[in-house]
C-alpha positions as CSV (number, residue, x, y, z in Angstrom):
1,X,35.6,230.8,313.9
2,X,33.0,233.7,313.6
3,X,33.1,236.0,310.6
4,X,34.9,239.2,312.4
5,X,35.1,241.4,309.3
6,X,35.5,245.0,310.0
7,X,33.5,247.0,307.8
8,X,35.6,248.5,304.9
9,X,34.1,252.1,306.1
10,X,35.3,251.7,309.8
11,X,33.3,255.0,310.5
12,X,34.3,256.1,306.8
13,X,32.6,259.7,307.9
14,X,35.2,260.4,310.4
15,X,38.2,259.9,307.9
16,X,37.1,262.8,306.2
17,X,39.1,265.4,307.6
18,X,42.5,265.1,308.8
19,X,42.1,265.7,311.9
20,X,39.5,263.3,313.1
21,X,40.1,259.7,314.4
22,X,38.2,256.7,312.7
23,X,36.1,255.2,315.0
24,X,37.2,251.4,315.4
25,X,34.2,249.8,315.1
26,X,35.3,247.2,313.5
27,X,32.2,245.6,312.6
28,X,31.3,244.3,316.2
29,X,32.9,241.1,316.0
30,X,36.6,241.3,316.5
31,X,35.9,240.4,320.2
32,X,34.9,237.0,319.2
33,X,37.8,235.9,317.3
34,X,39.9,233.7,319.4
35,X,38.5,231.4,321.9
36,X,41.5,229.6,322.9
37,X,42.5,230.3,326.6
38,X,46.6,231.6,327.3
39,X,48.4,229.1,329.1
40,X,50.7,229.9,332.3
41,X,53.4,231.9,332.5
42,X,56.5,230.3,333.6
43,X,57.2,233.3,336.1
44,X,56.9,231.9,339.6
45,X,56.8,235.8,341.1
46,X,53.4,236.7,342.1
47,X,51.6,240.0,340.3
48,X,49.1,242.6,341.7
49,X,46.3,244.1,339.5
50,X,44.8,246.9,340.8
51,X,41.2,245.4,341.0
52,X,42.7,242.7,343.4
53,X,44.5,244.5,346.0
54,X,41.7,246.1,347.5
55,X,39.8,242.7,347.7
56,X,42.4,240.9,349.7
57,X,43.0,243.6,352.2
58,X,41.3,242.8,355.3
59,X,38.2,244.8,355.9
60,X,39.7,246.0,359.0
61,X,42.9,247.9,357.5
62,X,43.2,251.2,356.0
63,X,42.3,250.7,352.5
64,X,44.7,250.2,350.1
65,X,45.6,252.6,346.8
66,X,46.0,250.0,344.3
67,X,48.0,251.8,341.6
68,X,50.6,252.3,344.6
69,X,50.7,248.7,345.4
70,X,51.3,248.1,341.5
71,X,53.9,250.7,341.5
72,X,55.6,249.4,344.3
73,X,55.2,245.8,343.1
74,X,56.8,246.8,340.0
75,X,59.8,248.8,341.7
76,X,60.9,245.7,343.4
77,X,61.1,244.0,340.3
78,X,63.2,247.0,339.1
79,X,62.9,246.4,335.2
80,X,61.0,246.5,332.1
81,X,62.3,244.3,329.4
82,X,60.8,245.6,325.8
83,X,61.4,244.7,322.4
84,X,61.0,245.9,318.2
85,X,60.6,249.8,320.0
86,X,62.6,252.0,317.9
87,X,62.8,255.6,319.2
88,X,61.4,257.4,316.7
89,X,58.3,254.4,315.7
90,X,55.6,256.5,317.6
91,X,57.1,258.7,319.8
92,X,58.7,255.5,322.1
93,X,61.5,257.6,322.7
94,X,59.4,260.0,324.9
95,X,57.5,257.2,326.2
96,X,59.7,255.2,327.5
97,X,62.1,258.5,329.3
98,X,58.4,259.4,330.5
99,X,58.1,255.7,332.3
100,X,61.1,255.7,333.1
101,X,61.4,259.1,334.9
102,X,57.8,258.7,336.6
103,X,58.3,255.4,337.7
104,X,62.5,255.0,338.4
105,X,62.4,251.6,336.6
106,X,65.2,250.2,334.4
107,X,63.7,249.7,330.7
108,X,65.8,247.0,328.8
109,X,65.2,247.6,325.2
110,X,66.0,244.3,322.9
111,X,66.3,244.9,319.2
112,X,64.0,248.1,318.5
113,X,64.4,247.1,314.9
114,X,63.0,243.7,315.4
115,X,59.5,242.8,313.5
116,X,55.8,241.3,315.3
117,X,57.2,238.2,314.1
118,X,60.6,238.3,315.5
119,X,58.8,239.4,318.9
120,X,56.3,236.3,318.7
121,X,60.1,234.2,318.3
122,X,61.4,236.3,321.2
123,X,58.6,235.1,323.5
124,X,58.8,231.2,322.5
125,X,62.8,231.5,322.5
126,X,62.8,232.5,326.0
127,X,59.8,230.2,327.9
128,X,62.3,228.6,330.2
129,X,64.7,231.9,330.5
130,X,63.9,234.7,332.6
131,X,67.4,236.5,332.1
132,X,67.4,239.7,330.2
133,X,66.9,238.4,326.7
134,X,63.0,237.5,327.5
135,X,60.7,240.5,326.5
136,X,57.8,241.0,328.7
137,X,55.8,243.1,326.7
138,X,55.2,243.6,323.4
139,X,53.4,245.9,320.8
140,X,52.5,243.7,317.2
141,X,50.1,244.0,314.2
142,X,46.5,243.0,315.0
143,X,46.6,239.6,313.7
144,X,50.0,238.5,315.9
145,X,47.7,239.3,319.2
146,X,44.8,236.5,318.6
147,X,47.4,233.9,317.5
148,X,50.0,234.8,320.1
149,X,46.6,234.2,322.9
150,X,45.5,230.8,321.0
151,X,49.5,229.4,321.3
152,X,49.3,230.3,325.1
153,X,52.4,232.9,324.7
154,X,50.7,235.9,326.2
155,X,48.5,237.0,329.7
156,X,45.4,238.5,330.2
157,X,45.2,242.5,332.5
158,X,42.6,245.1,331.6
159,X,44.2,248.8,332.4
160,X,42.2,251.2,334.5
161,X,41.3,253.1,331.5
162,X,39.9,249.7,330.1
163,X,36.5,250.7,329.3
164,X,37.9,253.6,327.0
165,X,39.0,251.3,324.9
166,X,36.3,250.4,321.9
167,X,35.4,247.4,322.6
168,X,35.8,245.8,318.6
169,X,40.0,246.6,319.1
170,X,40.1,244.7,322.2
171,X,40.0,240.9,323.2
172,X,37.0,240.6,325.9
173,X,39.5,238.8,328.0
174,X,42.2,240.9,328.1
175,X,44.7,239.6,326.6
176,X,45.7,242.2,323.8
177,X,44.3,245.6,322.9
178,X,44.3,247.9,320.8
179,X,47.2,251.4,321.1
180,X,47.4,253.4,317.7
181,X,47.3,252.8,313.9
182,X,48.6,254.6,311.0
183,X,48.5,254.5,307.2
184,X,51.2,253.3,305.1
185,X,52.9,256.2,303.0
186,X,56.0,257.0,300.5
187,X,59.0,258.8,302.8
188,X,60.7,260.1,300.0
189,X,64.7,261.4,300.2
190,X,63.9,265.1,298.1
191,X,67.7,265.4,298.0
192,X,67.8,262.1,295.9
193,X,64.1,262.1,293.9
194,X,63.5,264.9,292.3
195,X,59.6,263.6,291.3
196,X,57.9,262.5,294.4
197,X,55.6,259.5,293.3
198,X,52.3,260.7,294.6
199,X,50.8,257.1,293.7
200,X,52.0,253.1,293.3
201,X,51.6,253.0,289.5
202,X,54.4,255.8,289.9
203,X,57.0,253.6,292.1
204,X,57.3,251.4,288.4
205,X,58.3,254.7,286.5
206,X,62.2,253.8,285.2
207,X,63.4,257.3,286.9
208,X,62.8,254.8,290.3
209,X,65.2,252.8,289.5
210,X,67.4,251.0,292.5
211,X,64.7,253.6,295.0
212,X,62.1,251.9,296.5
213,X,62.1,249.9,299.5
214,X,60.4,248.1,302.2
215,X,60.7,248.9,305.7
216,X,61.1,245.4,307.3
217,X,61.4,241.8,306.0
218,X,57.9,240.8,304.1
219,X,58.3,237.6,305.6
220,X,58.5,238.4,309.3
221,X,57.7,242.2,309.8
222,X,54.3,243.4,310.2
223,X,54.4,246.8,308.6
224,X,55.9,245.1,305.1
225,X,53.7,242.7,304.8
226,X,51.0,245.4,305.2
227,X,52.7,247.2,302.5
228,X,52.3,244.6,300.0
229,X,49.0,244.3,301.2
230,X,48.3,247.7,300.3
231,X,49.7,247.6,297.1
232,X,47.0,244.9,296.1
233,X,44.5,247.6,296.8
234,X,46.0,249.8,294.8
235,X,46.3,247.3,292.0
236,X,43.4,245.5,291.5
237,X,43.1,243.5,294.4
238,X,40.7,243.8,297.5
239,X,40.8,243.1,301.2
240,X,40.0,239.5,300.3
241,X,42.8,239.2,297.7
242,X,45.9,240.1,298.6
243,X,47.8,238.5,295.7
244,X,47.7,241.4,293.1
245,X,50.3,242.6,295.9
246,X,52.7,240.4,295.1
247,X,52.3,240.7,291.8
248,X,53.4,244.5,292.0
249,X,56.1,243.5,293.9
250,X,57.5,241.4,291.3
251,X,57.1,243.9,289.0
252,X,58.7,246.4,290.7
253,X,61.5,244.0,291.3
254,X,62.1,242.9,287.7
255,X,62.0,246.6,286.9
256,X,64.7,246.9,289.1
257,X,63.5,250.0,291.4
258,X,62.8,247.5,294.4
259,X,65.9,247.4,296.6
260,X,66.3,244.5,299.0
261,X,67.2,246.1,301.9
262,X,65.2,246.8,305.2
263,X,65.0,250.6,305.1
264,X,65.8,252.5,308.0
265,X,66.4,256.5,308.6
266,X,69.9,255.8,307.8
267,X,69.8,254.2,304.6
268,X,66.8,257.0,303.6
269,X,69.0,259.9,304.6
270,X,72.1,258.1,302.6
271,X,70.0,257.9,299.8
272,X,69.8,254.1,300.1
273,X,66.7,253.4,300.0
274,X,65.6,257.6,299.4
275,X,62.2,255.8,298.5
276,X,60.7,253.8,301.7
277,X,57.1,252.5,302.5
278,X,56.4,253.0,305.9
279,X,53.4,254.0,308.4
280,X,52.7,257.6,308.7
281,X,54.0,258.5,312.1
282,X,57.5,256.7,311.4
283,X,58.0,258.8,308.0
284,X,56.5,262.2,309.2
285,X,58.5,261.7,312.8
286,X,61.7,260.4,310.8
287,X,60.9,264.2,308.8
288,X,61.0,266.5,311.3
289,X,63.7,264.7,312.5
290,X,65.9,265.2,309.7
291,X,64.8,268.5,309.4
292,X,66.0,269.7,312.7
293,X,69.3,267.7,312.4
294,X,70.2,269.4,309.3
295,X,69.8,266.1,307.1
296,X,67.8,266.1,303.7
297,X,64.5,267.1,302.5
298,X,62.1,264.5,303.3
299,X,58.3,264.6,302.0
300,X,55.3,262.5,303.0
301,X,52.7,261.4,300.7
302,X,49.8,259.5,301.5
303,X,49.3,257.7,297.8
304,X,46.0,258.3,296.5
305,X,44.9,254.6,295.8
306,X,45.1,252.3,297.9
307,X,45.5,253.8,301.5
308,X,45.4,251.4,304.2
309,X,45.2,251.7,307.6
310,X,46.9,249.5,310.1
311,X,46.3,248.7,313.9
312,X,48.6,247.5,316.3
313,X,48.4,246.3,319.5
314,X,49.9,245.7,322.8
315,X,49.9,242.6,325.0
316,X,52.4,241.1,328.4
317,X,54.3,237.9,327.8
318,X,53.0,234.8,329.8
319,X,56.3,234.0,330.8
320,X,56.9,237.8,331.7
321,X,60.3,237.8,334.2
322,X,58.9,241.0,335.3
323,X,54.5,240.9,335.2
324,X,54.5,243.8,337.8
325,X,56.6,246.0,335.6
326,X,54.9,244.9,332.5
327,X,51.3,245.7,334.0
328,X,52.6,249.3,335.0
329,X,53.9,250.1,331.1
330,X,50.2,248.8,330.3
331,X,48.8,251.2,333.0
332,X,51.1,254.1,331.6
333,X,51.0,253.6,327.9
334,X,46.8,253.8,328.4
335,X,46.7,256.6,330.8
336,X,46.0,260.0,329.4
337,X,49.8,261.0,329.6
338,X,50.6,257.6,327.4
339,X,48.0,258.2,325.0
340,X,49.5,262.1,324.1
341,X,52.7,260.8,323.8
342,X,51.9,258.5,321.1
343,X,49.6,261.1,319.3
344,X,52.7,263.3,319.3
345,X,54.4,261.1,317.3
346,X,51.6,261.0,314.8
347,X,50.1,258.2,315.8
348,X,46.3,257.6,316.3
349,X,45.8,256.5,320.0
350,X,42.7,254.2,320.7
351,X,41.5,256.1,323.4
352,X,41.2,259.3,321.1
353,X,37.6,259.5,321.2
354,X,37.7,259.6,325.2
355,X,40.4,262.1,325.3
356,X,38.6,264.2,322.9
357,X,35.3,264.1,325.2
358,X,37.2,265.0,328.4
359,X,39.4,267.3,326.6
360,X,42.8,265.5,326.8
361,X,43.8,266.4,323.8
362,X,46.3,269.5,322.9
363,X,44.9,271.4,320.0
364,X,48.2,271.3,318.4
365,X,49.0,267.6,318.5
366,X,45.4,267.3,316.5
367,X,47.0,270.2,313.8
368,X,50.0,268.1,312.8
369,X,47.9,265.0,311.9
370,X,47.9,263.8,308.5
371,X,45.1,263.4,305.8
372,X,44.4,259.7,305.5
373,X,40.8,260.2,304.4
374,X,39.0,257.3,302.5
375,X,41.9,254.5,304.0
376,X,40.3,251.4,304.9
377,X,40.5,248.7,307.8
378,X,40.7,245.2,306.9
379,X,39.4,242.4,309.4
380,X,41.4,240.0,311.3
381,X,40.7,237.1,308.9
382,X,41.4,239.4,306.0
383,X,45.0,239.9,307.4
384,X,45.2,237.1,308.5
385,X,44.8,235.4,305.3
386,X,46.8,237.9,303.7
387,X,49.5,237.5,306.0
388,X,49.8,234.0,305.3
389,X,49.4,234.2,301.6
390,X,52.3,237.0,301.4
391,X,54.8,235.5,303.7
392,X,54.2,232.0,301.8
393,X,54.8,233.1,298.6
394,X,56.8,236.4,298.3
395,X,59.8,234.0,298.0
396,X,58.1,232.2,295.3
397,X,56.7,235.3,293.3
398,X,59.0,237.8,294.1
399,X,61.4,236.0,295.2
400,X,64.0,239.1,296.8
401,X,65.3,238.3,299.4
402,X,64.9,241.4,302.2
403,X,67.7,241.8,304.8
């Protein structure tokens, strides 16, 4: 397999203010990473991309608007399945009203709490089932999307607004893409910590005691193992050594300030888990939230070592009960309107640089975005390697089990 690493930098220049978009250059290569070809889907219904309706309409008939015949390929299927889409992760609650309202589709949402790998499960689970319990879409860290296209568990379809999409967060063939990224931050409960940690040598101060948590399962979700990931970084480990991560972690367990349980915006507002790791857009949306509920105090802190930044991206099942429907989310979530919504949760659309060239992009959405300046980008055989080391042995060096 080619060497893919993004550059640690990943258009280090553009991180400098916080209102600017990294570039995701990530080193050329990430194209190149996965040969293996996605096997059939098990969906017998047939699909429309917008690029083949006009070429099988006879030359004779009145030409055909493609996006319609998508949109009306997709109303006849009537539903969207999702999965792992909380409402407040990235603005999904206004995305999916938004598709919902434009489009009169059904959106069926499975577990929004689930994690990339529970949605990988979700896919295999369900080859043979087409009832309501098989996602057709979903949105995973970068290295889920290769792997999922070398098992043959998701399809290839390029959006209209494909060539807007850098080319190194992107698989040439189509099969995932890149949507947004964040960096991972303290959400800290005010009400319940007096001293915000402003850095991770300050989560293992004994005031911290029976505070700090994880935001999914390090074994299965995506944004914790990225967390402990991140903590390496901050501890004397690099992008090719995630194990000083683990290390913290046990540290901060035998300490007895890490707390075993998944955090959610319940358990932070409970005081729970008052001290959570999470990406950016969740913490700062799960902030304003609380804020204009009445609920506690909540502050956001990008540590100072140690920031990390995190893509995700989106890809259709290959046993999608629903392709047409699946194809139109695609269509939606990288249309101009898509993109917005996401940034209005705080999250860093891939197509910012376009938007910002055709002036897409309200003035105000760019005000509220965090500083994440100096975070770095790690390669898809840097997480990938890290990935494997921390979900092998977090139960042998930390050994807590998260639920």
């Amino acid at each position: 397999m080619r060497d893919t690493r993004l550059r640690t930098a990943y258009l280090e220049e553009e991180l400098t203010t916080s209102r600017t978009l990294p570039r995701l250059v990530v080193g050329g290569a990430i194209l190149a990473i996965v040969a293996a070809a996605c096997g059939g889907g098990a969906s017998s219904a047939p699909t429309i991309a917008p690029t083949e309706v006009a070429s099988q309409a006879p030359t004779e008939a009145p030409s055909v608007d493609p996006m319609q015949a998508l949109v009306d390929a997709a109303k006849a299927e009537g539903t969207l399945t999702t999965i792992a889409l909380p409402a407040d992760w990235c603005n999904y609650g206004a995305v999916i009203a938004g598709f919902k309202a434009k489009y009169g589709l059904a959106v069926n949402e499975l577990d929004p709490n689930a994690g990339s790998g529970d949605e990988i499960e979700a896919i295999k689970a369900n080859k043979d089932n087409p009832g309501p319990q098989a996602p057709d879409v979903i949105d995973v860290g970068l290295a889920f999307g290769p792997q999922a296209k070398t098992d043959g568990l998701i399809q290839p379809y390029k959006v209209a607004t494909w060539d807007s999409i850098p080319d190194s967060a992107k698989d040439a063939d189509g099969f995932w893409y890149g949507d947004y990224y964040g960096v991972l931050s303290f959400e800290v409960n005010t009400a319940v910590v007096a001293n915000v940690p402003q850095d991770w040598s300050d989560l293992l101060k004994p005031e911290y005691a029976n505070q700090v948590a994880l935001a999914g399962d390090p074994l299965a979700s995506n944004q914790a193992i990225q967390a402990v990931f991140a903590a390496s970084l901050a501890n004397g480990g690099s992008l090719d050594d995630a194990s000083k991560g683990l290390d913290f972690f046990k540290k901060l367990n035998d300490a007895g300030n890490f707390v075993p349980v998944i955090a959610k915006p319940g358990t932070i507002a409970s005081g729970e888990t008052p001290i959570t790791i999470r990406w950016t857009y969740n913490a700062l949306s799960n902030r304003d939230a609380s804020a204009a509920s009445g609920g506690p105090k909540i502050e956001v802190v990008v540590p100072k070592s140690g920031r990390f930044a995190g893509v995700y991206v989106q890809a259709i099942s290959a046993y999608a009960p629903h392709p047409n429907a699946a194809k139109l989310w695609m269509e939606y979530l990288y249309s101009d309107e898509g993109q917005n919504l996401w940034l209005n949760g705080y999250c860093h659309p891939i197509r910012y640089e376009n938007l910002i060239a055709n002036n897409a992009v309200p003035a105000e959405a760019l005000a509220k975005l965090p500083d994440v300046a100096g975070a770095v980008f790690p390669s898809l055989d840097q997480l990938n390697a890290a990935k494997t080391l921390i979900t092998t042995e977090w139960p042998n060096v930390v050994g807590a089990v998260v639920k």
